[in-house]
C-alpha positions in Angstrom: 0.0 0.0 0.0 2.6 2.4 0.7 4.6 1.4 -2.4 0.9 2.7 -4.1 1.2 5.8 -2.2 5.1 6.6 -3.2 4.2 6.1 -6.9 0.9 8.3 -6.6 3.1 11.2 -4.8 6.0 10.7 -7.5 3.2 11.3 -10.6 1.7 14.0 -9.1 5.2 15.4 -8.6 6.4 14.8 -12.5 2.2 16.2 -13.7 3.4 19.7 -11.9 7.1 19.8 -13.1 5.7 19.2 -16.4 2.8 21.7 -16.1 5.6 24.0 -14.9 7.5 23.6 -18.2 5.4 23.1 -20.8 6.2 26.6 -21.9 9.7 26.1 -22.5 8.9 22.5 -23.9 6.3 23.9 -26.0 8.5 26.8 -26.9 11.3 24.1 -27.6 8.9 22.3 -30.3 8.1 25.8 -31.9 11.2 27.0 -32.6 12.2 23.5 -34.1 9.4 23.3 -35.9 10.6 26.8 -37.6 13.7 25.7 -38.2 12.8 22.5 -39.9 10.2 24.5 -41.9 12.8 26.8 -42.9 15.4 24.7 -44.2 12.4 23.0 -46.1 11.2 26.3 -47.4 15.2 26.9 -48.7 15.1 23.8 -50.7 12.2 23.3 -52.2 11.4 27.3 -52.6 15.4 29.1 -52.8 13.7 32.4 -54.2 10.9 32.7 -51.8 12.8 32.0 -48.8 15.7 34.3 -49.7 12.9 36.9 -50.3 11.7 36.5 -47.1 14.6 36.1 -45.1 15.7 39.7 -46.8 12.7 41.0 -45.7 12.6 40.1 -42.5 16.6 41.1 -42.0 15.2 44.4 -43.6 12.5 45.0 -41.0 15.2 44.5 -38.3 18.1 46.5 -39.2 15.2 49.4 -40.3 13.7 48.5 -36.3 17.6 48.8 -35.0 18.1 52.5 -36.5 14.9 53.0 -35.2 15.8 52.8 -31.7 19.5 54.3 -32.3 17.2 57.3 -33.6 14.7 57.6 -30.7 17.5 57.3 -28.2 19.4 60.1 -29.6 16.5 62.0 -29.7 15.9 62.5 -33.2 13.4 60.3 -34.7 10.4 61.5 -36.5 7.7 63.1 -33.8 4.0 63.5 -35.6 4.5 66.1 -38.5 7.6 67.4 -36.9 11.1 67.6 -39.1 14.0 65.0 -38.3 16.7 66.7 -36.0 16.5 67.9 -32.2 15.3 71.5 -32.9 11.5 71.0 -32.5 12.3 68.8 -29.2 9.4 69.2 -26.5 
């Protein structure tokens, strides 16, 4: 009885660790998943995923000077001209 009792305590024990991380195991899956999608996507599609991946490194470095702007303080405001004079 007590052996029963020792193997109940030890499941409920492994059903909260993995409740506790199935994010990360779920997060694990997805970015696999992505990867094994994108390396499909580069053989069978070259053009499209070159397209894309351009985009996307685009959209980043575009995002990066984005926030080099806005930290220096000179980033587009509403109507307002680039450059610090019409600063609030």
């Amino acid at each position: 009885m007590e052996f029963l009792l020792q193997w109940a305590d030890d499941l409920d024990d492994a059903i909260h660790a993995l409740r506790h991380l199935a994010p990360r195991i779920i997060g694990l899956l997805v970015a696999v998943l992505l990867f094994v999608a994108t390396g499909f996507a580069f053989v069978r599609f070259p053009a499209v995923g070159l397209t894309i991946v351009g985009v996307v490194l685009s959209a980043s470095l575009i995002d990066a000077l984005r926030y080099r702007m806005q930290a220096r303080g000179v980033w587009l405001r509403g109507n307002r001209e680039w450059g610090g004079a019409n600063r609030e």
